[in-house]
N, C-alpha and C positions, 0 to 999 in steps of 0.2 A: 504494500500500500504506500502511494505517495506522501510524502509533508503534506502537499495540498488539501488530501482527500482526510486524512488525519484530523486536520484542524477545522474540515468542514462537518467531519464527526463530531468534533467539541462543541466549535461555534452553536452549532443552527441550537440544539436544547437550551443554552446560554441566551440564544435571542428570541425564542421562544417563552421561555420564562420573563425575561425583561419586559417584551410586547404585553403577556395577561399583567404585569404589572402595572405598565402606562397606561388602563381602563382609567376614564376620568372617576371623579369621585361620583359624582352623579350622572353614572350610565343607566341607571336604572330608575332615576327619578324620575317626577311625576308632576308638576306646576298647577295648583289648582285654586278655584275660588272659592274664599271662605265669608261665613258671614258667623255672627254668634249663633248659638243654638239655640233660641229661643226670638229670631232674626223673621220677621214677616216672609223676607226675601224670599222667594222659592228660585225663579231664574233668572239670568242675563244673559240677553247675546251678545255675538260679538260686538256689534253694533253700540248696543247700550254702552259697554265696557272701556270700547274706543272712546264713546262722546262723553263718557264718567269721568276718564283720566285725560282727557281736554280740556275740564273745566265746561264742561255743558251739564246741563240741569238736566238729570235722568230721575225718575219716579217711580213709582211700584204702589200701585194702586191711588195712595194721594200723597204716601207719604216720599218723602227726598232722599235719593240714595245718595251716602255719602264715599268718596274712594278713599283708603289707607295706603299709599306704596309702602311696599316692604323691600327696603334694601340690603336687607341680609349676609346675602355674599354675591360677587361678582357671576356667575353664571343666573342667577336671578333674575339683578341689574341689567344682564345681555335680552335675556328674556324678554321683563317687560317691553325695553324699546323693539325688540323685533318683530314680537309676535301680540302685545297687548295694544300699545299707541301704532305700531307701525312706522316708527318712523327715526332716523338717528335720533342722538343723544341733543345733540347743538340745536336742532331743529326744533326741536320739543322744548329745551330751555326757553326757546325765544317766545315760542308761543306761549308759554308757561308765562311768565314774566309780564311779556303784552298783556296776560287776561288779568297777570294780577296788579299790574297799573290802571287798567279799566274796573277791575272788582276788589280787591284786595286780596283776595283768597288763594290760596293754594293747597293743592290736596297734602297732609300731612307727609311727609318723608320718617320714617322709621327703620334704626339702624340694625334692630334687632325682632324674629319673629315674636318671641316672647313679648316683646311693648306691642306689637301688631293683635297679637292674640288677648292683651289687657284691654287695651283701646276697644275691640269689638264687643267683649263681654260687656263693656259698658252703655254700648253703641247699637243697638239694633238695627239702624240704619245705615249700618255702616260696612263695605266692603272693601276684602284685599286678596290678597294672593299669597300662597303658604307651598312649600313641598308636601306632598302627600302622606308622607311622615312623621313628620313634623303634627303636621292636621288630624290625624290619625290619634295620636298619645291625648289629645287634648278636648276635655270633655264640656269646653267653651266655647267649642266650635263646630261649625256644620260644614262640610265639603257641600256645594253645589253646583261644582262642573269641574270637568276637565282643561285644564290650556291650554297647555303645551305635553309633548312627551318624549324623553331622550328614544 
């Protein structure tokens, strides 16, 4: 047997192992929307969701639904702008900022799901977006749809 053929014995198990290693952390997550558990909300489409986190007046029956961003960790973050607003980061700012020079308001920013998941218990009115995980261990919350999913 060659040197070559040798170290292609070794190699490929060595980079086999390394590749199941570099699976992101969240290959198997699940992006979803929560509301508290005791939350009128039953659903939102995409639609609603978009013009929530725009700063548009979205309702459920009379009452005002209100949006939480959860900025938890960085694939989140990627999240909502790709697949929630639809739209870059910079983009959204400027609109963000424009609406809240016209209204004052901005949807709350929250660094951690835990204050996301405080904030709602209190809030019935109020929705955001959690890993499914996360949403799952927590008996203050209600999953009502799906987002996104690795």
């Amino acid at each position: 047997m060659t040197l070559a053929a040798r170290l292609r014995r070794l190699v490929r198990p060595l980079l086999v192992l390394l590749l199941a290693q570099a699976a992101p952390a969240h290959a198997d997550e699940r992006l979803v929307l929560v509301v508290a558990a005791n939350s009128p909300i039953t659903a939102l489409s995409s639609k609603e969701l978009h013009k929530l986190y725009l700063g548009l007046t979205v309702t459920v029956g009379e009452r005002r639904v209100r949006p939480l961003r959860n900025d938890a960790d960085a694939l989140m973050h990627e999240v909502f702008f790709q697949s929630i607003v639809s739209m870059s980061e910079p983009v959204y700012d400027r609109r963000m900022l424009a609406q809240a020079l016209q209204q004052g308001v901005l949807p709350p920013l929250l660094s951690s799901t835990r204050a996301v998941f405080d904030h709602l218990a209190l809030d019935p009115d109020a929705v955001s977006f959690a890993w499914a995980t996360d949403a799952e261990k927590d008996s203050r919350v209600r999953v009502i749809r799906l987002l996104w999913r690795r």
